[in-house]
Structures are given as C-alpha cells and as structure tokens.
VMD Tcl script that draws the C-alpha trace (Angstrom):
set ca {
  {11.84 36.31 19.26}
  {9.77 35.95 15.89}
  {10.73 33.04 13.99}
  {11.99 34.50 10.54}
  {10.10 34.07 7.66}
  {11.04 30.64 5.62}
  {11.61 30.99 2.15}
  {9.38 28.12 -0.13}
  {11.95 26.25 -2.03}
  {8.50 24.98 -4.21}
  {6.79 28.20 -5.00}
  {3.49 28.17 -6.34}
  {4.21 29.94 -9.26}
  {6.34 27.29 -10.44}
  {4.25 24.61 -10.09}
  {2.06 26.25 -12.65}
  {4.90 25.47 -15.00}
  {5.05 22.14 -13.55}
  {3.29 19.38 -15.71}
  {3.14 16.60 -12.97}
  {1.97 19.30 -10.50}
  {-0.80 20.63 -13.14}
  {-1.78 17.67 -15.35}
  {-1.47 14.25 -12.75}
  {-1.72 16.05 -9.37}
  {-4.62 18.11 -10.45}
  {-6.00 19.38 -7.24}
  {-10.30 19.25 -7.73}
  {-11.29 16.87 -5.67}
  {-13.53 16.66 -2.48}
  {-12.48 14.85 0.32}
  {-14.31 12.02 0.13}
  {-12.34 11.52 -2.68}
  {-9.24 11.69 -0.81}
  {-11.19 9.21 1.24}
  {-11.86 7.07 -1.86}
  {-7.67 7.35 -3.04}
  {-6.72 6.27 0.66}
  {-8.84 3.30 0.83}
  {-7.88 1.98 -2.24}
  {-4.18 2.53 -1.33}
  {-4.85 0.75 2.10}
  {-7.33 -1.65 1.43}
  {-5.99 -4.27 -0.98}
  {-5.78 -7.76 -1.18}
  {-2.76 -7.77 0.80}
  {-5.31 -7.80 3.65}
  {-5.48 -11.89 2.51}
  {-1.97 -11.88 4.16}
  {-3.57 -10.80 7.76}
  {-4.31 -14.60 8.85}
  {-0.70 -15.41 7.74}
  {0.71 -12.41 9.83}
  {-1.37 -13.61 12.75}
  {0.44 -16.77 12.26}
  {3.69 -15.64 13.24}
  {2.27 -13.76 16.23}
  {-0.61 -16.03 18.03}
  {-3.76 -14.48 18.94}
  {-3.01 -12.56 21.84}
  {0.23 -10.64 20.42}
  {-1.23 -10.79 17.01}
  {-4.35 -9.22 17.98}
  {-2.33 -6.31 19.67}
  {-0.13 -6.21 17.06}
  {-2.87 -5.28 14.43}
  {-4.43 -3.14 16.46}
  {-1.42 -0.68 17.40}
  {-0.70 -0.40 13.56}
  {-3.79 0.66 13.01}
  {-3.39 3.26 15.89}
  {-0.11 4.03 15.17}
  {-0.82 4.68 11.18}
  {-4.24 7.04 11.37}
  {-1.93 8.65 14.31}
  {0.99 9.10 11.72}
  {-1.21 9.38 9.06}
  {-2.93 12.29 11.20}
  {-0.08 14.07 11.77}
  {1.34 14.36 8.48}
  {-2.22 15.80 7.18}
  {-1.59 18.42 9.74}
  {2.10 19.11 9.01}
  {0.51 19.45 5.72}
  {-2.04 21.97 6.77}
  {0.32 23.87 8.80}
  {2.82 24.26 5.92}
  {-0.51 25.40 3.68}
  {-1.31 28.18 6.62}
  {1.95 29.30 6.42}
  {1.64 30.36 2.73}
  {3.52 27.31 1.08}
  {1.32 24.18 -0.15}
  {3.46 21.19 -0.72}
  {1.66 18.19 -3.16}
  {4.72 15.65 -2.76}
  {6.27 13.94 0.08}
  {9.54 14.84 -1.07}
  {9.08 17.99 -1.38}
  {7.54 18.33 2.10}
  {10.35 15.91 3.64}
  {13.40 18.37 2.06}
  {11.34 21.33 3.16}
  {10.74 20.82 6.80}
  {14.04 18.58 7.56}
  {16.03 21.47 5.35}
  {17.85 18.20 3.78}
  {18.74 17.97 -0.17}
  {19.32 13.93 0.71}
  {16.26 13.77 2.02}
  {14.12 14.54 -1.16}
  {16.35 12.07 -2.98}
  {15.65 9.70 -0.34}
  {12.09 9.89 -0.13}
  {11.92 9.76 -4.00}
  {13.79 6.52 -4.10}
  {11.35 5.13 -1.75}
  {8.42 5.85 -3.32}
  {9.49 4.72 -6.72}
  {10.47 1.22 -4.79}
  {7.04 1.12 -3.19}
  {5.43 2.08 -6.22}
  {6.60 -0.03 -8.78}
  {7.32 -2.43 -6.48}
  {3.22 -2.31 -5.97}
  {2.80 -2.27 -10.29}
  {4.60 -5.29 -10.40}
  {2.79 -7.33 -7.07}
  {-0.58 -5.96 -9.32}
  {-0.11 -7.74 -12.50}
  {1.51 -10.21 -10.90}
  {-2.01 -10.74 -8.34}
  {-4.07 -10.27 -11.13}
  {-2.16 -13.08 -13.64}
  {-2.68 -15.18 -10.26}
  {-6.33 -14.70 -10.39}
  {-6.53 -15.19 -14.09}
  {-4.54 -18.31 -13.97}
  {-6.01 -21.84 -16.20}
  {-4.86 -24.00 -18.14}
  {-1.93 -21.15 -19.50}
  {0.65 -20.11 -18.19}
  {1.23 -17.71 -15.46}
  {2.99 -15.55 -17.72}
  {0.58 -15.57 -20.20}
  {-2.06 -14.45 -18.01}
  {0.59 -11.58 -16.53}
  {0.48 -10.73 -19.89}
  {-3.44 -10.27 -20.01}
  {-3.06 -8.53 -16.24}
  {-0.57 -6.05 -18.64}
  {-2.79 -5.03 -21.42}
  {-5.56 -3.80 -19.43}
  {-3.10 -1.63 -17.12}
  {-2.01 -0.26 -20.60}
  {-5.77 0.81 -21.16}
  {-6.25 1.97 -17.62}
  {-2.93 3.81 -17.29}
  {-4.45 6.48 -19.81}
  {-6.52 8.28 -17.44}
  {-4.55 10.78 -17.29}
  {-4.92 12.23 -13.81}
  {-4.87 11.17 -10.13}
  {-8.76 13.09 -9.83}
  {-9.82 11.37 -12.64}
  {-9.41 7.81 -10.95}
  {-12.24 9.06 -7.60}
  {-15.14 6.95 -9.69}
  {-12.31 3.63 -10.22}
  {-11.77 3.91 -6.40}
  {-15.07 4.23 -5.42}
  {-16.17 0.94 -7.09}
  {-13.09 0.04 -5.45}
  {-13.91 0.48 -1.38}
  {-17.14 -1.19 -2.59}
  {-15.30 -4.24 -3.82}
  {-13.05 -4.78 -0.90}
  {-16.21 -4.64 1.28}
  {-17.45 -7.11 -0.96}
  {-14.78 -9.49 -1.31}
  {-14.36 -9.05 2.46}
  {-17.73 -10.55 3.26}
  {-17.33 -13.53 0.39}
  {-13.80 -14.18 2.21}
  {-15.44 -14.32 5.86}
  {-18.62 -16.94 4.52}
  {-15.69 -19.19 3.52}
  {-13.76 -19.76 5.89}
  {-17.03 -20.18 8.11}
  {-17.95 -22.15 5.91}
  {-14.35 -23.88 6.09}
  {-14.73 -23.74 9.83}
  {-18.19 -25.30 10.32}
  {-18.79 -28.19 7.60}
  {-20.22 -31.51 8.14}
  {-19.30 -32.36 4.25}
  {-15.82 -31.46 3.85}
  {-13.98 -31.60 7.23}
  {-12.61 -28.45 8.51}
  {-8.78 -28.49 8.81}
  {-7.06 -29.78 12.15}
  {-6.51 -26.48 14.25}
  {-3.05 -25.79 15.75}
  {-2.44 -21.87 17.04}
  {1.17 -23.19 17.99}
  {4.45 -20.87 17.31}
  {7.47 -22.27 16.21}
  {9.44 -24.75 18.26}
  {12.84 -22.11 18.85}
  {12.82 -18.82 20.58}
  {14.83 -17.71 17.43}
  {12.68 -19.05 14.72}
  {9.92 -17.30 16.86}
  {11.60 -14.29 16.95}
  {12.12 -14.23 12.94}
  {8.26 -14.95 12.37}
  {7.36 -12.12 14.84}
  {9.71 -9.73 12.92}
  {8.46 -10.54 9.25}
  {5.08 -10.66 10.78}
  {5.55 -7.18 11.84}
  {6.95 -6.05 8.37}
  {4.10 -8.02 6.89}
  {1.61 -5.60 8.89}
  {3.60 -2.33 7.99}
  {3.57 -2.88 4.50}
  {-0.74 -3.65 4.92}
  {-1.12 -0.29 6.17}
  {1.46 1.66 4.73}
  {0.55 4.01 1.25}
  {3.48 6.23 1.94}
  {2.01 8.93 -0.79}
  {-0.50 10.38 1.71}
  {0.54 14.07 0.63}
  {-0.10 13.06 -3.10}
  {-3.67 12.02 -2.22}
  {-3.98 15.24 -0.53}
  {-2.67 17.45 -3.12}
  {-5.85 15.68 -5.10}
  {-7.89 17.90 -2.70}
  {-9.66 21.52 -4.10}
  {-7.86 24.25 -1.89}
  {-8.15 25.20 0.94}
  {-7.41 21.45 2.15}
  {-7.46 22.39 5.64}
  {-9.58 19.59 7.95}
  {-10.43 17.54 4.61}
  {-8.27 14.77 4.42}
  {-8.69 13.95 8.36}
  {-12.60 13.46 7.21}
  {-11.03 11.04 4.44}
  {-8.87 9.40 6.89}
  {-11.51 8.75 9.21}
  {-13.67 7.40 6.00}
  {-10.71 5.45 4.83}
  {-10.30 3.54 8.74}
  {-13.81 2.50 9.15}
  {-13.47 0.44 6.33}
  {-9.99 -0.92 7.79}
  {-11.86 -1.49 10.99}
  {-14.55 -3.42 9.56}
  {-12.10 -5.51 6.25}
  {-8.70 -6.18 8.30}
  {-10.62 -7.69 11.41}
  {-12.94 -9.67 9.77}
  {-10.48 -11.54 7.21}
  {-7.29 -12.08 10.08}
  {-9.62 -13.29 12.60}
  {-11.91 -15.59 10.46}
  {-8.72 -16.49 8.72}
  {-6.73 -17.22 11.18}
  {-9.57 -19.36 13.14}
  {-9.73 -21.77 10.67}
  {-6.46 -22.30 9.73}
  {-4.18 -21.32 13.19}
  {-0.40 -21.99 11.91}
  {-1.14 -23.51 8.61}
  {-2.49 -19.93 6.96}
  {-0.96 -19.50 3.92}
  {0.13 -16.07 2.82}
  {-3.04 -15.60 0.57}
  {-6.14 -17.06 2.14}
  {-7.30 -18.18 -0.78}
  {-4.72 -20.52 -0.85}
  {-5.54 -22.44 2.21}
  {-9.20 -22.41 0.99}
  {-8.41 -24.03 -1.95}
  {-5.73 -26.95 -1.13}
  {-4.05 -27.89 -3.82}
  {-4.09 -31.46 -2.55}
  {-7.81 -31.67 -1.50}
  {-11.02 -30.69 -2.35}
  {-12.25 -26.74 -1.91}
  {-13.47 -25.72 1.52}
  {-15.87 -23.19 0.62}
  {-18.84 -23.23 -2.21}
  {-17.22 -22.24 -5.85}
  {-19.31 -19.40 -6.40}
  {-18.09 -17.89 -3.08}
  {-14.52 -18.04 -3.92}
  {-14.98 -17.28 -7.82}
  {-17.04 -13.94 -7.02}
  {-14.29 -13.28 -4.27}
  {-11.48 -13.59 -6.82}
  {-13.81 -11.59 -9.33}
  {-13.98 -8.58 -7.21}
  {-10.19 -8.59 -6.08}
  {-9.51 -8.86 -9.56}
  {-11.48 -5.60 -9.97}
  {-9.88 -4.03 -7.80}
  {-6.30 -4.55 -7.83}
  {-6.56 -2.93 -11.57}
  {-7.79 0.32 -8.95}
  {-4.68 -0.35 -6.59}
  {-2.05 -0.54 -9.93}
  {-3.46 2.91 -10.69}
  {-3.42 4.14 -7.78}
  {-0.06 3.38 -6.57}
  {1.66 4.72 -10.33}
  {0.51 8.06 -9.63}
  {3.52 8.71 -8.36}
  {5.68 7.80 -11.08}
  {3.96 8.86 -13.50}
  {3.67 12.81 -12.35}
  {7.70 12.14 -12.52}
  {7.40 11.31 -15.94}
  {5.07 14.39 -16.90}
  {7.30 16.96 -14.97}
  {9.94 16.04 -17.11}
  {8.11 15.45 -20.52}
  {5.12 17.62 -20.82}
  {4.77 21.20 -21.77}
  {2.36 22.48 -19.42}
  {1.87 25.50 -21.91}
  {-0.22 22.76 -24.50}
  {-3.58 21.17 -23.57}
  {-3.45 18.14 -21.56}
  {-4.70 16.22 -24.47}
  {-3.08 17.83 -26.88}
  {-0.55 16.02 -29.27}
  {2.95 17.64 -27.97}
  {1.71 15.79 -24.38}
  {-0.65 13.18 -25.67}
  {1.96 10.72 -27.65}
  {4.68 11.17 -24.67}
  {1.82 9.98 -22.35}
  {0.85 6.98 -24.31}
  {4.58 6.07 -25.13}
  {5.73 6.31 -21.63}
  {2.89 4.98 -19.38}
  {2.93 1.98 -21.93}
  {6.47 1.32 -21.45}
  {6.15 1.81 -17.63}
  {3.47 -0.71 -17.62}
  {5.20 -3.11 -20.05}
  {8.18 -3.05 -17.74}
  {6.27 -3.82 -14.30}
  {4.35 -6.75 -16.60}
  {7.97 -8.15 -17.83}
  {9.43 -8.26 -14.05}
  {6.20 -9.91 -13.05}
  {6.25 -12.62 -15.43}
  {10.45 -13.24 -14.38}
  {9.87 -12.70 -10.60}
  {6.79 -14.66 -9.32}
  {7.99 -14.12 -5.74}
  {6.44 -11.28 -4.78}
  {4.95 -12.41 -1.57}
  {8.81 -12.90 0.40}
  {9.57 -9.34 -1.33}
  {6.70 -7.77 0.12}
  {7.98 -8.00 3.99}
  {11.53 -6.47 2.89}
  {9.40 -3.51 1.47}
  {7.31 -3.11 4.56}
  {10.19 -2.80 6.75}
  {12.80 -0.71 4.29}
  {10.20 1.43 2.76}
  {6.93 1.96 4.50}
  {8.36 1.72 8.25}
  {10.45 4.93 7.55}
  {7.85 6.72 5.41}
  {4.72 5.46 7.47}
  {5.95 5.22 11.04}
  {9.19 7.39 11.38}
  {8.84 10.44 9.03}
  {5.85 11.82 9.74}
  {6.29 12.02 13.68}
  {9.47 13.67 13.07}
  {8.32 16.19 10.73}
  {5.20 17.30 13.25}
  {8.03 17.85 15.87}
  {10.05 20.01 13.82}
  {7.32 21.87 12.14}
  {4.47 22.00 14.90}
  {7.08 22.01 17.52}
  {5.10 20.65 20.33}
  {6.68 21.29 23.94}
  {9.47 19.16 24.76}
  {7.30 18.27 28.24}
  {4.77 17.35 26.25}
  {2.86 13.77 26.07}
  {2.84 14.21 22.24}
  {6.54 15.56 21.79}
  {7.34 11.84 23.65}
  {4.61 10.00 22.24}
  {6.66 10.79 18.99}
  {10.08 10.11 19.73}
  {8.83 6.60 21.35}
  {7.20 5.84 17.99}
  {10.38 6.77 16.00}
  {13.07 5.10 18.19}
  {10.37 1.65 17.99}
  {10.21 1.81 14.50}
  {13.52 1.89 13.78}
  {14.51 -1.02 15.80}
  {11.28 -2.91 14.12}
  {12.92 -1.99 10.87}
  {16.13 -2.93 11.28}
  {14.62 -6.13 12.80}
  {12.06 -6.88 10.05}
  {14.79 -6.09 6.77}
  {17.24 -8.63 8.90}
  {14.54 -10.89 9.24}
  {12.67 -10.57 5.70}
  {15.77 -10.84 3.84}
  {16.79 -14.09 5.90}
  {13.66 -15.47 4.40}
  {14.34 -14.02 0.76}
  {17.75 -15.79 1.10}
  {16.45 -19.11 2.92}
  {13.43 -19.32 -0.68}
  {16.00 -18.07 -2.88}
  {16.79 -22.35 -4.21}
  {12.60 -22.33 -4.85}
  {13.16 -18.94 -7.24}
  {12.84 -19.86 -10.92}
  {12.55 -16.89 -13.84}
  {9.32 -17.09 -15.49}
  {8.26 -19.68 -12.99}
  {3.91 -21.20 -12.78}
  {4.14 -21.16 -9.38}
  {3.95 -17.52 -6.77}
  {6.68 -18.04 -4.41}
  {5.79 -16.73 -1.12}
}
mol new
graphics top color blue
foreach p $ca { graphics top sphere $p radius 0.5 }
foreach p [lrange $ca 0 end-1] q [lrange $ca 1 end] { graphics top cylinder $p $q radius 0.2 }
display resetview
C-alpha cells in the first residue's frame, strides 16, 4: 500500500516570508562552496588538540580511534546529505536541522531540542573564537584586553550579512589551515630532531590506574567528537543553488581530503614528540613556558598568524546559525536586505551577540575542559546519533540490511560514548574547577 502523502510543516511559500531563510540562508552557492563552509567548520585549530587526544589513547587505540571518527562522520555526514536530498525529491526542501529533525522524527521536542543544541555549540564556538584569538594576541596586556581586540574585529566581520557571502572568507580559510598545518609539522620535527635545543624526553605511557585510564580514553573520545563535529551540515547545504541533489557529497569529499591530509599530520607529529606530555594546544608544548622555544620563531609566529586568520572564518561561520534566528524574528523580508527597517536591527543585534560571546570570554578562560563536555552532550547526538536515525526512518532501508544495522550499531555506541564522555568531561570540569578564576591571564585547559 502507497505511503500517503506527508504534509510539509515548512512550506516553501513561507520561507519566502522568512527573513533568516531569505536574507542569512540565501541559497546561491556552488558546491564547492559548501565544500569551502564545511572545511572551515571542521578544520580549526581545535585540530592542535589531536596530539593531546592521542595522549589519552596511545598510538595504537589512538590511531584507530581517529580514524573511525573520521569514517564514522563523512558516513553520518553522508547520510544526512541524502536524507536531505530525499526530503528535496519528495517536494519539501528543509534549510535547518531542526526543521528536518521535527519533520522526519514527527516530534515538536525534537526541534526545540536540536535548537538548543545548536545555539550551545554555536556560541559555545563564538566564545572558544575570541577567546583563541585573545590567546594568540596575547603580550605584555592582558588576556582580556586582547579578548577585547579578538571582539572588535568579530563586530566588523559579523556584518556580512549572509552565510553565501562568507565562500571567499572560507576559502582563504582551507588555505590557512593547510598552511598552518605544514608550519605546525616543521616544528615539532624540528622539536623532534635538534642537536641545539634537546628534544623532550619521550614517554607514550597511559596513566598508572585502569580508572584514570578509562577517564582519559572517554574525554579523549569527546575531545575527537567535538574535532569533527559542525552539527549545522543542513545549514551549509541550504547555502547550495537548487537543485542540491549530489552537491554537497562533492563538498564533503572536498572538505575530508583536507581532514585526511591536516588531522594526521598534526596528531602524529604531535604526538611523536611529545608522547604523554602533549598539552591541549600544541603550541603550548612547543613553547615551554619554563624553557627555551623548540622550533625557529618565525615558524611558530607565521603558524599563530594564520590560525589567527582563520579562527575570525570559524567565529563566522559557526554564528550563522544564530544569527538567521535573530533575522526570522526581526527582519521584514518585504524591505531590501540593506535597507534601514533591517539594516540598524542587524548592526544592533549582531553587535550585541558578539559583545556578549567577547564578555564570557574574557570571565571564562577555560574553554579547553568545556570543550570535551560539548563534544559529548552536543555533537555526539547531532553528529553521530541523529543522522543515522533519520536515514532509517526516512530512507527506510530493509531491516536485513547491512546498512539498517550498520546504523543502529552506530547509535547504540554513541550513546554509551556520550554518556561516558559527559561523566567523564564533567569529572574533569569539577576536578579544574579550584584553578577557575573570572577574568583570569591564564587559558585553563
């Protein structure tokens, strides 16, 4: 029997009354464009966290570990670009997550939840931005001063007023992780191999205790969720011209070749030189606050140059989201896109977005032990969970089939990993909590 015909709750023809949908979501773009959003969303300086991940890990399980999330996310990733497709075939587009979550679960909680997640992720993201880029500013000021620096410009930048209109930023952006990759890699070779400054003592050992072991695996884990999670892959594609069918899996496979080459080369190299003493930015352990730097200056200044760069792209990036929440509910889609009824609300609101995300920056310098808890509480279900489940219901793949199981193995792993990793992240965020000081110099974590 013919499956009845399922009523769009999003109908086109309202999202042509729908500033977010219109103005920030504005759907021209090719799909290497999509390739260029993705990348940027992916590929961050959080890849400096890799060798610390590994750390937790050791080589063997490490090495695995990396490599299955990177399976197991262009496989989820995959999916939910055709879940996507199929829901465009069948005559209703969807441009958010939430929307295509409520829609194919047929849950009202589930937009709400979704929403709440992404806002997390998102600002959580803003924040870890300004607060990376204050980090990289960082003299003889303070931290917060330079947060406050990191601010202003994400005030300029936040003005471009769509998601299209950020394909050059990310552009320059893939170029700059490949570059800051390479400068990253000739350090800690350099670290590795000199006769001047002696490289550090190696040790690949794990932690004494079978527990402590366990808790290091865990937040590990989280730490590698939250490196390849974006959890806004149907915004990117929304981005897309129409008909998106087969483009964003062309941006996906742009978007892992740089992974392939970036996330590699800086655990490995990373991890070489520094075994169970990698710090949770590399940069860190290459410049030891107690010793003398183990790579050339000019490496590490051009390194810290280009991530500077680029983490402006990633703040962008990742406020897309709340920003085309803010323009559903306060532009007029009826007046230009520059015109003054949506122009001033724009300014006014993006700059007190931005100021906000600058403020808990400059009060929170403990990003880093944050970062696990979002990996497992809000990319794990978005990421890893989600998207298989939403291909079974809407694809509907035979129960007998490899990729019906394949699915439900994923989901019922991830949702032990996550319970695991929030247990485990948050015992961290407790056991740092006495090093936590408002409007602290140092980055916790």
């Amino acid at each position: 029997m013919a499956e009845p015909p399922r009523m769009d709750p999003f109908p086109a023809k309202h999202r042509e009354e729908d500033a977010g949908a219109v103005f920030v979501l504005q759907s021209k773009g090719k799909w290497w464009h999509a390739g260029y959003h993705l990348t940027t969303a992916i590929v961050s300086p959080m890849i400096l966290t890799l060798p610390f991940a590994l750390r937790g890990l050791g080589w063997g399980l490490g090495c695995f570990c990396l490599t299955l999330m990177a399976v197991v996310t262009f496989y989820s990733y995959y999916l939910m670009s055709k879940v996507l497709d199929h829901c465009e075939k069948a005559g209703h587009r969807h441009i958010r997550f939430r929307e295509l979550a409520a829609d194919v679960l047929g849950s009202g909680w589930m937009f709400y939840f979704v929403i709440i997640i992404q806002t997390a992720i998102n600002t959580g993201t803003g924040i870890g931005s300004i607060l990376f880029a204050g980090q990289c500013l960082e003299g003889s000021l303070k931290l917060y001063d330079f947060v406050g620096m990191a601010t202003l410009v994400m005030i300029f930048l936040s003005q471009l007023p769509t998601f299209h209109s950020l394909r050059h930023i990310n552009m320059a952006s893939l170029l700059l992780s490949l570059g800051y990759t390479f400068l990253v890699v000739v350090a800690c070779i350099h670290a590795g191999t000199s006769k001047s400054v002696p490289p550090p003592p190696r040790d690949y050992s794990l932690e004494s205790s079978t527990s402590a072991r366990l808790f290091s695996a865990f937040i590990s884990i989280s730490l590698l969720a939250a490196v390849f999670g974006n959890g806004m892959l149907p915004e990117i594609q929304a981005t897309l011209a129409p008909p998106t069918i087969g483009k964003m899996v062309k941006g996906l496979l742009m978007c892992y070749t740089v992974i392939f080459i970036t996330f590699y080369a800086v655990a490995m190299s990373g991890y070489w030189v520094f075994g169970n003493k990698s710090s949770s930015n590399i940069l860190t352990s290459l410049v030891p606050s107690d010793g003398p730097s183990l790579a050339p200056t000019w490496v590490l200044g051009l390194a810290i140059v280009f991530l500077l760069l680029q983490i402006f792209a990633i703040g962008l990036v990742y406020s897309q989201v709340v920003y085309e929440i803010m323009e559903t509910k306060a532009a007029d889609v009826k007046q230009g896109m520059f015109s003054r009824r949506n122009l001033i609300p724009r300014l006014i609101l993006r700059t007190l977005y931005m100021i906000f995300c600058g403020i808990l920056a400059a009060m929170l310098p403990f990003i880093g032990d944050i970062s696990a808890v979002v990996g497992a509480v809000g990319y794990i279900p978005l990421d890893f969970i989600l998207p298989m489940l939403m291909y079974n219901m809407t694809c509907k793949p035979p129960r007998s089939s490899l990729t019906y199981w394949i699915n439900i193995s994923i989901i019922i792993v991830f949702i032990g990993v996550g319970i695991m990793g929030s247990f485990s992240a948050i015992r961290k965020l407790i056991h740092d909590a006495d090093k936590f000081k408002l409007f602290s110099n140092d980055v916790i974590g």
